[in-house]
KEFIKE-256919 format. One line per 8 residues: number of its first residue (from 1); their letters; for each residue x, y, z of C-alpha. Coordinates in steps of 0.05 Angstrom, whole numbers. Layout:
<guzas>
NUM = A = X/Y/Z | ...
</guzas>
This chain:
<guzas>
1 = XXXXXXXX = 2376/381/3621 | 2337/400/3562 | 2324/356/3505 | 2297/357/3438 | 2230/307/3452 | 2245/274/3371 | 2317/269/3373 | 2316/197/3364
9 = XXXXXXXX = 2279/183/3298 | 2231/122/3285 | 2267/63/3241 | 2337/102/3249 | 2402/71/3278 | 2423/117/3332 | 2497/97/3322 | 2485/127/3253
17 = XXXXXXXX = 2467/198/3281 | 2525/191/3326 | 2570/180/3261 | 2539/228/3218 | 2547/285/3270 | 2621/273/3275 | 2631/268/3211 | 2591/339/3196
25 = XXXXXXXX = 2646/364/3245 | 2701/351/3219 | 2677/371/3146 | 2662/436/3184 | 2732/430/3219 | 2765/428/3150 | 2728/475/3120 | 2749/524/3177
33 = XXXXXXXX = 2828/513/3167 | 2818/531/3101 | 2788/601/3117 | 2836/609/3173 | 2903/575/3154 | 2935/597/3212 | 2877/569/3255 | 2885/530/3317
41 = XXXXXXXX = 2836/463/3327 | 2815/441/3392 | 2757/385/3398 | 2696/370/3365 | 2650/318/3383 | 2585/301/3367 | 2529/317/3419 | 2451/315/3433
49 = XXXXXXXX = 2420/340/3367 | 2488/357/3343 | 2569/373/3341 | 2609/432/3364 | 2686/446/3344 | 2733/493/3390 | 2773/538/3347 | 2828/585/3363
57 = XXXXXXXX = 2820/638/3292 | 2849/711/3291 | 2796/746/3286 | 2717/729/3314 | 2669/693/3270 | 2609/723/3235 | 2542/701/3211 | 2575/704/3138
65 = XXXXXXXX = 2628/670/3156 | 2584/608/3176 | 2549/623/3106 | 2610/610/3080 | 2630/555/3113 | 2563/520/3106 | 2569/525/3024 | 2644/502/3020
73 = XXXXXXXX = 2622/436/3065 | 2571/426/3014 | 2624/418/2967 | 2670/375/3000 | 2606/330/3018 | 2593/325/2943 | 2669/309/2931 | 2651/245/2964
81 = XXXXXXXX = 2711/234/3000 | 2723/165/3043 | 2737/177/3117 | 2803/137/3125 | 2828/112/3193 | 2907/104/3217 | 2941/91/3271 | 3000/145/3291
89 = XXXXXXXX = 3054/124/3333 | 3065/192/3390 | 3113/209/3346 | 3089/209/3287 | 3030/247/3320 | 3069/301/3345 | 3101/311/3273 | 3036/312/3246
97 = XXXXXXXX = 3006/360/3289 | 3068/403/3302 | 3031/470/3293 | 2967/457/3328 | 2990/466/3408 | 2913/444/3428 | 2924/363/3397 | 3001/364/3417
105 = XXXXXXXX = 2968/375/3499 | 2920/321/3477 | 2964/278/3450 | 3002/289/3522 | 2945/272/3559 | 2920/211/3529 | 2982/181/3530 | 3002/203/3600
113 = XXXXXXXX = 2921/193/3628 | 2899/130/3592 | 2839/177/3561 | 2809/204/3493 | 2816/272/3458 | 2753/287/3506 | 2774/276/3566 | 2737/202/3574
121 = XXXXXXXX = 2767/139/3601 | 2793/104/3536 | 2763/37/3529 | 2820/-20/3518 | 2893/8/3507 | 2916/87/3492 | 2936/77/3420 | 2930/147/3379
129 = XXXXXXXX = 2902/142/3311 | 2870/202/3266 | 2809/207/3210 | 2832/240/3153 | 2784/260/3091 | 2820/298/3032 | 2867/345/3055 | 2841/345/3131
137 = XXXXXXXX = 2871/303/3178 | 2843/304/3255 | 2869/264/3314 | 2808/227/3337 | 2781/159/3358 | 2720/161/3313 | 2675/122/3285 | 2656/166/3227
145 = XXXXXXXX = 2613/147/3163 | 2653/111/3107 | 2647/171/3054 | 2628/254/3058 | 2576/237/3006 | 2539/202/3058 | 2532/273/3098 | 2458/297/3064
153 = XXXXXXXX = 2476/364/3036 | 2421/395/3059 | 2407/360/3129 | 2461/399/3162 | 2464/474/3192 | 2516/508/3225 | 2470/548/3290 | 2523/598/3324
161 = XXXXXXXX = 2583/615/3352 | 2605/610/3429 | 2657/622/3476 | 2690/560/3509 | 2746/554/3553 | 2799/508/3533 | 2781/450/3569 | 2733/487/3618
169 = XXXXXXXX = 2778/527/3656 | 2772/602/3664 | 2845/609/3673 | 2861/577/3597 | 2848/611/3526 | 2782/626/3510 | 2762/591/3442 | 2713/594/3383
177 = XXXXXXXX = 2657/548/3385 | 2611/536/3334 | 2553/500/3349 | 2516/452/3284 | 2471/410/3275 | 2454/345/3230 | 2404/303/3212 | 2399/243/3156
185 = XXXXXXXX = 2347/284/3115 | 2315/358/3098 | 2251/340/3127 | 2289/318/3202 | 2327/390/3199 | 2264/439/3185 | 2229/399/3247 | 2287/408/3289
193 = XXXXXXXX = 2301/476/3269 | 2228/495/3279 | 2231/469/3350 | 2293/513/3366 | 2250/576/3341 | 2198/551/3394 | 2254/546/3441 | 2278/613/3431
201 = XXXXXXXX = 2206/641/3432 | 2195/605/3499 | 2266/629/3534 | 2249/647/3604 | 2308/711/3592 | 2266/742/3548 | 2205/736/3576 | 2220/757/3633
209 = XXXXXXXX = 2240/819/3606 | 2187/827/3572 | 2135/810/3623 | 2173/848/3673 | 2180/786/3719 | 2252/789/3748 | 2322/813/3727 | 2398/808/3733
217 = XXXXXXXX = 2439/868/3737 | 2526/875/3737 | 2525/918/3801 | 2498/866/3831 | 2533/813/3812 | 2524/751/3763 | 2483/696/3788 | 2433/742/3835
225 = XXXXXXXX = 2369/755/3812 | 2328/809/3826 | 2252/789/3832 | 2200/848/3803 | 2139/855/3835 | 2096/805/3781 | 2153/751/3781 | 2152/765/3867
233 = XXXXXXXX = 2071/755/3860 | 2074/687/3821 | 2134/659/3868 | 2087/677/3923 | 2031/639/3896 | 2065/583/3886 | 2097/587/3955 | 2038/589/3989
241 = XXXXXXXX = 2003/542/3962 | 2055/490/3973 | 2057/515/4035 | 1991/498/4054 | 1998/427/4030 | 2058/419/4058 | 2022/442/4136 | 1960/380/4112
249 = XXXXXXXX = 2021/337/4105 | 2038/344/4164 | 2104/388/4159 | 2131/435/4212 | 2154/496/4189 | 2220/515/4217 | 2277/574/4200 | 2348/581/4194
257 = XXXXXXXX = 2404/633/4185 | 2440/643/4116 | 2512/626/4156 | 2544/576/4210 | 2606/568/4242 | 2663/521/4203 | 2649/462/4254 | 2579/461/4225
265 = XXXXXXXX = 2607/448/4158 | 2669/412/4179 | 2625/361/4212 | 2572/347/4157 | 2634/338/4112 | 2610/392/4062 | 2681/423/4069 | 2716/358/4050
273 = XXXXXXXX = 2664/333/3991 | 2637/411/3973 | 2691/457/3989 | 2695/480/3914 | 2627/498/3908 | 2629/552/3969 | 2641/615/3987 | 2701/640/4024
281 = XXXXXXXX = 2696/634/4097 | 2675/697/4136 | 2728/719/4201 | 2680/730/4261 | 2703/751/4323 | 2771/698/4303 | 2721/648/4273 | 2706/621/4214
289 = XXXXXXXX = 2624/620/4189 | 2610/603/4116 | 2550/620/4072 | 2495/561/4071 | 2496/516/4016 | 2457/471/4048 | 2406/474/4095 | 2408/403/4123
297 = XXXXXXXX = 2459/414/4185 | 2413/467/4206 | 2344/423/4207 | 2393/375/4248 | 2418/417/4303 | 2345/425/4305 | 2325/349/4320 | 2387/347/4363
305 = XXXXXXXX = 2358/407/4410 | 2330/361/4457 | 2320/275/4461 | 2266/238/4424 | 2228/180/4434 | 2210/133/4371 | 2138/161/4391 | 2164/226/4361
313 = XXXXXXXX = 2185/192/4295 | 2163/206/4237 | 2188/287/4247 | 2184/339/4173 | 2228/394/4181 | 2206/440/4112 | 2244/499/4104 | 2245/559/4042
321 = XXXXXXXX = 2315/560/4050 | 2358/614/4008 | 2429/582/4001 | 2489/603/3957 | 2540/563/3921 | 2590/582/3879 | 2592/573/3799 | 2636/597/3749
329 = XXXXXXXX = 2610/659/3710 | 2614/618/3646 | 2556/575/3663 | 2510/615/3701 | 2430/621/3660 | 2378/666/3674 | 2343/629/3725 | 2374/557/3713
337 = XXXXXXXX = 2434/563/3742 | 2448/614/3784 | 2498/635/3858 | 2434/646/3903 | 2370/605/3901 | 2313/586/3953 | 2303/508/3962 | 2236/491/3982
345 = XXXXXXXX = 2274/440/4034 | 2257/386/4076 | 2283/334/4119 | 2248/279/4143 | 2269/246/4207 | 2246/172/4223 | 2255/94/4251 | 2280/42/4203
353 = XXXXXXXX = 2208/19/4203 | 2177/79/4185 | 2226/90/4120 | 2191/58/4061 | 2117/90/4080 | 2159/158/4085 | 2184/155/4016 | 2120/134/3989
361 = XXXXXXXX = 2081/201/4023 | 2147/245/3991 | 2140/215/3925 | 2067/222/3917 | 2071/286/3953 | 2124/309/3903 | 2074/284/3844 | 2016/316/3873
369 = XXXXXXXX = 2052/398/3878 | 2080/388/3807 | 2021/358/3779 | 1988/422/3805 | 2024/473/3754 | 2002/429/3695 | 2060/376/3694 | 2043/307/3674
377 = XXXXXXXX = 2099/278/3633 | 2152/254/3691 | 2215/208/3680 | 2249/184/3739 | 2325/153/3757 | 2338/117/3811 | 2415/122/3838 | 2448/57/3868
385 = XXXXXXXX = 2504/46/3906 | 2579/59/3880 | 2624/6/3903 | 2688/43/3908 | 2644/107/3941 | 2592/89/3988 | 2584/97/4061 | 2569/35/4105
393 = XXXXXXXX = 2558/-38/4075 | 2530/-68/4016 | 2472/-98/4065 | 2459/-27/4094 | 2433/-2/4024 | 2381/-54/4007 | 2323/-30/4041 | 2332/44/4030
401 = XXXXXXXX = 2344/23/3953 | 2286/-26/3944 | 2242/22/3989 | 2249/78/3936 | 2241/27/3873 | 2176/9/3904 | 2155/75/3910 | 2167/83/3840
409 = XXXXXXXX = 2131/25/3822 | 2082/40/3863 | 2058/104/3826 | 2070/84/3765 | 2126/127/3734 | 2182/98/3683 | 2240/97/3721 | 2315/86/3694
417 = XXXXXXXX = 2367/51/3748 | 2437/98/3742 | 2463/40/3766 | 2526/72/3813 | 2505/141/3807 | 2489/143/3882 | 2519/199/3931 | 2569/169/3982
425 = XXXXXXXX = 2521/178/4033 | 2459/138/4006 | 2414/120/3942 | 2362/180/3913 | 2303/192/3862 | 2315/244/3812 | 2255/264/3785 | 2247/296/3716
433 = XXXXXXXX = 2187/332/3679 | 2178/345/3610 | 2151/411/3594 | 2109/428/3533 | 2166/420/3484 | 2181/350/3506 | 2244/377/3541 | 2269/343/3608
441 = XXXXXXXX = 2282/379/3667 | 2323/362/3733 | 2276/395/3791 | 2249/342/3850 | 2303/302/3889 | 2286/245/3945 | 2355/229/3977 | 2365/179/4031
449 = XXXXXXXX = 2425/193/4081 | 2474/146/4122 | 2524/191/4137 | 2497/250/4167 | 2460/218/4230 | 2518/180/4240 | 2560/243/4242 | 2526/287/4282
457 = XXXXXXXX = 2502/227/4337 | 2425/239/4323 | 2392/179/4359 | 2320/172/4392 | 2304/128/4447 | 2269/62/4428 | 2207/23/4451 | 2267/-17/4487
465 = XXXXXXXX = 2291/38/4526 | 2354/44/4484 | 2381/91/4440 | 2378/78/4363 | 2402/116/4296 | 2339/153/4258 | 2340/149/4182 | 2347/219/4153
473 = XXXXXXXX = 2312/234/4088 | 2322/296/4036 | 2273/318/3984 | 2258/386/3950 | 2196/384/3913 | 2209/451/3862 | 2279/441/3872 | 2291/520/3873
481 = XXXXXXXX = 2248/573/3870 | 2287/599/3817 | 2297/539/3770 | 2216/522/3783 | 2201/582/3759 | 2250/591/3693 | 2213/521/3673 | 2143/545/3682
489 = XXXXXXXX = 2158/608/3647 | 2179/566/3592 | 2127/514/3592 | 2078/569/3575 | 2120/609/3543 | 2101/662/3600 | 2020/655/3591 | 2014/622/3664
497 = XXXXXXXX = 1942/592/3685 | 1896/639/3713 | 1913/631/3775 | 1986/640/3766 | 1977/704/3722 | 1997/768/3760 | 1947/801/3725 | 1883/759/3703
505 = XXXXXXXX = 1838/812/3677 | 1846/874/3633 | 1783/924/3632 | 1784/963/3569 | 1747/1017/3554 | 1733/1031/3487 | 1722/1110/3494 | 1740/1166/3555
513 = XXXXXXXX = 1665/1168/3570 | 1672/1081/3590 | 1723/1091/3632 | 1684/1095/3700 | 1643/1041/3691 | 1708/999/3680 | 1740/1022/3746 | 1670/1002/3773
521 = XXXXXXXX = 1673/935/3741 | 1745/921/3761 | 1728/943/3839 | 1670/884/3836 | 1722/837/3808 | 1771/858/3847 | 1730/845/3908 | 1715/773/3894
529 = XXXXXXXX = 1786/765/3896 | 1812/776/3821 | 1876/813/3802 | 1854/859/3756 | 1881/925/3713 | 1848/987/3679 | 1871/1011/3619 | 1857/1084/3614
537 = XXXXXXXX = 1906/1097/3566 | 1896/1146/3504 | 1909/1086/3458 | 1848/1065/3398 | 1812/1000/3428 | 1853/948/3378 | 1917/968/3394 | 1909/964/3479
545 = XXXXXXXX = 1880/894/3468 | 1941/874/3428 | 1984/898/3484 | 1945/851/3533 | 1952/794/3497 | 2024/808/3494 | 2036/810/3571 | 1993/740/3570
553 = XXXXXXXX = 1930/767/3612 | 1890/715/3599 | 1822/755/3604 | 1803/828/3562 | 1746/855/3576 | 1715/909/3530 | 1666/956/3550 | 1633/1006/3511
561 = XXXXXXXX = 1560/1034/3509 | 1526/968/3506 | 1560/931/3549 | 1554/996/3604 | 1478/1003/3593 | 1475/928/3596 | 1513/916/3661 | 1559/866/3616
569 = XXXXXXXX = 1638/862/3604 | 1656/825/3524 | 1700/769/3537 | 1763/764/3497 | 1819/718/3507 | 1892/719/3508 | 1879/653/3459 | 1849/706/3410
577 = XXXXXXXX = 1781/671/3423 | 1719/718/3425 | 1664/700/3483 | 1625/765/3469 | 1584/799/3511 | 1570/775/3591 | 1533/796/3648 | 1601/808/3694
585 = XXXXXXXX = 1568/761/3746 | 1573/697/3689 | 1643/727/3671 | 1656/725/3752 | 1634/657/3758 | 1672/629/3700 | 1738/656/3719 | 1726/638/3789
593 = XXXXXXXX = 1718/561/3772 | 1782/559/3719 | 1826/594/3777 | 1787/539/3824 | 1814/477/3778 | 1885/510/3763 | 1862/505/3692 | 1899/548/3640
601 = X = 1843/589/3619
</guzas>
């Protein structure tokens, strides 16, 4: 998940944000019925950095109808109205909201469900009360700020308007949502606005459209992504070198196919605890195979092929495995979240013994790839054991648990316990990055596993001569190919390192009569091992180094008279910084060590 790196702000309450946000909403909610009499009002809570309402309104919204939103809830904030709270019997509820469908199946709900107006297990009993300020009235457990006036008038904006289903599902009406945001002063809104600009100008979508790095297309179908020859030569990179490291780790490579029979899936449990997420089964020959969305039954029919000894142990099955699960058009993004992706997968097979040195090589491991592509900033959560969820006994957990807090410990990250977040089948690491912006991302996962060598009978044979149960251990490192690589593309806003770029150096020739000895530079450069382009073009000298530094090469090289009597290239960067002139051999050099160190430029 992405977050906004100052969205809790020095000295200030956080409960207060909370209030203020929900407050903004339903000012913004009012305001809305008033445009749109015969409107329809759904929910509209307060969020990260914000609030959203669900509207159902006759006709779409436009950018001048937030305009004029925006000024009329700068009126009613200067009207100074007190938020006043009351509790409704369900009748008097239903009278009140008679007209507005959306509240009268909330109203239903809460009372029938025991939860709020959002779907959340109420705390204490299910009594119904509204907030009403002036003439708006809104069913709604609050808190809110005593008075409008409290709203700054000008730390507010509304952002835009989305679709929404009515309470997420496809098959219900699809609503207005307009997105806002609040903060307690002027100052707090221009800094948080001026991050979203950053945000935008970062957004892996347009970049790589603009970059030419991959695309998504209707005939093929939403969720697929099509990977273009400069995206394909980056994911490449970064493949292979994690592949290396991965082979000194002492990994085995191993492959599997993109279906199995339904036993497969029947057995690991996926179509008892996963069904939802997969695809529809495929008839073959009277049998039922289903698209991958794992890949861990596979590495296990693997280890079951023949016996092992505890001599065996510890055994790293890694694995770029391409699995599909299903996710409802309305959430698919770019690269983030998407029908298709590659896991760089691994399981690790090994004795009881062996378990908390295991982790500790994974987590470093994990540290040392990521750390690679310029990542330093890492949060981490550790996931205990749910009581009324959790396979095998309290005891069983300990050491798996306090092996992977250890580990944490160990190399120093800040770690959070989500304290019953656990699978059913045993604890995990979730491991989070911040990028550039201060934003956290979901990509690494370390997940230990009861339940699947238990179900499919994996044993080795001991020291004693018997058989015992190997612990199984999952981890993806990038997480997916395709998530990895929307975050990098964001965390430099598409100007990789060197050694990422698909194209590190640019040769351009400032007349017709240079253009030879640039193809003869670029063949030396290319030699030593550079990726590097000619531009031959017909365009004046300015206007083909302005196009360079907008596809992020990192390196232009001008060459004119001098620099071809001189045996020299002039060094300008995609930074806009000006090395001058070179002899190509110190430009050679130079580049060579910053692609050597992974450095950005």
């Amino acid at each position: 998940m992405a977050t906004y790196k100052d969205h809790e702000i020095p000295g200030q309450d956080q409960s207060f944000l909370y209030k203020l946000r929900h407050s903004t909403a339903h000012v913004m909610a009012g305001v809305v019925l008033e445009r749109f009499p015969e409107g329809k009002i759904a929910i509209g809570p307060p969020i990260e950095n914000g609030f959203y309402y669900d509207f159902d309104l006759p006709r779409p919204l436009t950018r001048e109808d937030l305009e004029w939103i925006e000024e009329r809830m700068r009126e009613v904030i200067a009207r100074d109205y007190p938020f006043v709270r009351r509790v409704v019997s369900p009748e008097e509820a239903r009278q009140l909201f008679a007209n507005q469908p959306y509240k009268l199946e909330l109203i239903d709900s809460i009372l029938a469900a025991g939860t709020d107006e959002y779907g959340e297990k109420a705390q204490g009993n299910t009594e119904l009360t509204t907030y009403r300020h002036g003439n708006f009235e809104d069913l709604c457990r609050g808190p809110h700020l005593e008075r409008t006036g409290q709203i700054p008038a000008d730390g507010f904006k509304l952002l835009n308007v989305a679709g929404a289903y009515w309470r997420g599902d496809e098959r219900r009406p699809m609503l207005q949502r307009i997105y806002g945001t609040a903060w307690p002063s002027k100052e707090e809104l221009e800094r948080y606005l001026a991050w979203l600009e950053e945000v935008e100008r970062r957004d892996h979508r347009r970049l790589g459209k603009e970059l030419d790095l991959f695309s998504t297309s209707p005939e093929l179908g939403g969720g697929l992504i099509l990977w273009h020859p400069k995206g394909g030569l980056i994911r490449y990179l970064a493949e292979e070198f994690a592949r290396q490291e991965h082979l000194k780790a002492g990994y085995d490579f191993v492959f599997s196919p993109h279906i199995g029979r339904s036993w497969l899936w029947q057995t690991s449990g996926h179509l008892e605890w996963y069904r939802e997420n997969m695809y529809s089964p495929l008839d073959i020959e009277g049998q039922e195979y289903y698209l991958k969305p794992m890949n861990c039954p596979f590495h296990i029919l693997i280890y079951k092929s023949r016996l092992r000894s505890y001599r065996d142990l510890p055994l790293r099955f890694a694995e770029w495995g391409t699995v599909y699960r299903y996710e409802r058009s309305g959430v698919l993004h770019g690269l983030l979240r998407v029908r298709g992706f590659t896991q760089d997968d691994a399981h690790l097979f090994c004795r009881p013994d062996q378990m908390p040195e295991e982790i500790d090589r994974v987590l470093n491991f994990c540290l040392f790839i990521l750390r690679s592509f310029g990542f330093e900033d890492f949060r981490a959560y550790l996931a205990t054991r749910n009581p009324e969820k959790a396979a095998a006994e309290p005891e069983a957990w300990e050491a798996p648990t306090e092996a992977l807090r250890a580990a944490l410990e160990r190399a120093g990250i800040p770690y959070q316990i989500d304290e019953g977040g656990a699978a059913f089948y045993g604890p995990k690491i979730d491991l989070k990055l911040l990028d550039a912006l201060g934003r956290e991302w979901q990509l690494s996962t370390i997940q230990f596993d009861f339940v699947l060598p238990e179900r499919f009978g994996l044993t080795y044979i001991g020291e004693d001569g018997a058989e015992h149960r190997p612990y199984m251990i999952h981890r993806a490192l990038y997480g997916s190919m395709e998530r990895f690589f929307g975050v990098l593309i964001e965390h430099y806003g598409g100007a990789f390192p060197v050694w990422l770029a698909p194209v590190q150096a640019r040769l351009i020739p400032i007349a017709d009569r240079h253009v030879a000895y640039a193809r003869e530079v670029a063949a030396r450069l290319k030699e030593a091992g550079l990726r590097v382009e000619v531009d031959d073009s017909t365009q004046r000298m300015n206007a083909k180094i302005r196009e360079a530094q907008l596809q992020k090469i990192p390196y232009m090289l001008v060459v004119g008279d001098r620099e071809m009597a001189n045996g020299m290239v002039a060094v300008r960067l995609r930074t806009g910084e000006d090395k001058g002139p070179m002899p190509v051999e110190e430009f050679l050099k130079m580049a060579c060590r910053v692609i050597a160190e992974k450095a950005p430029i």
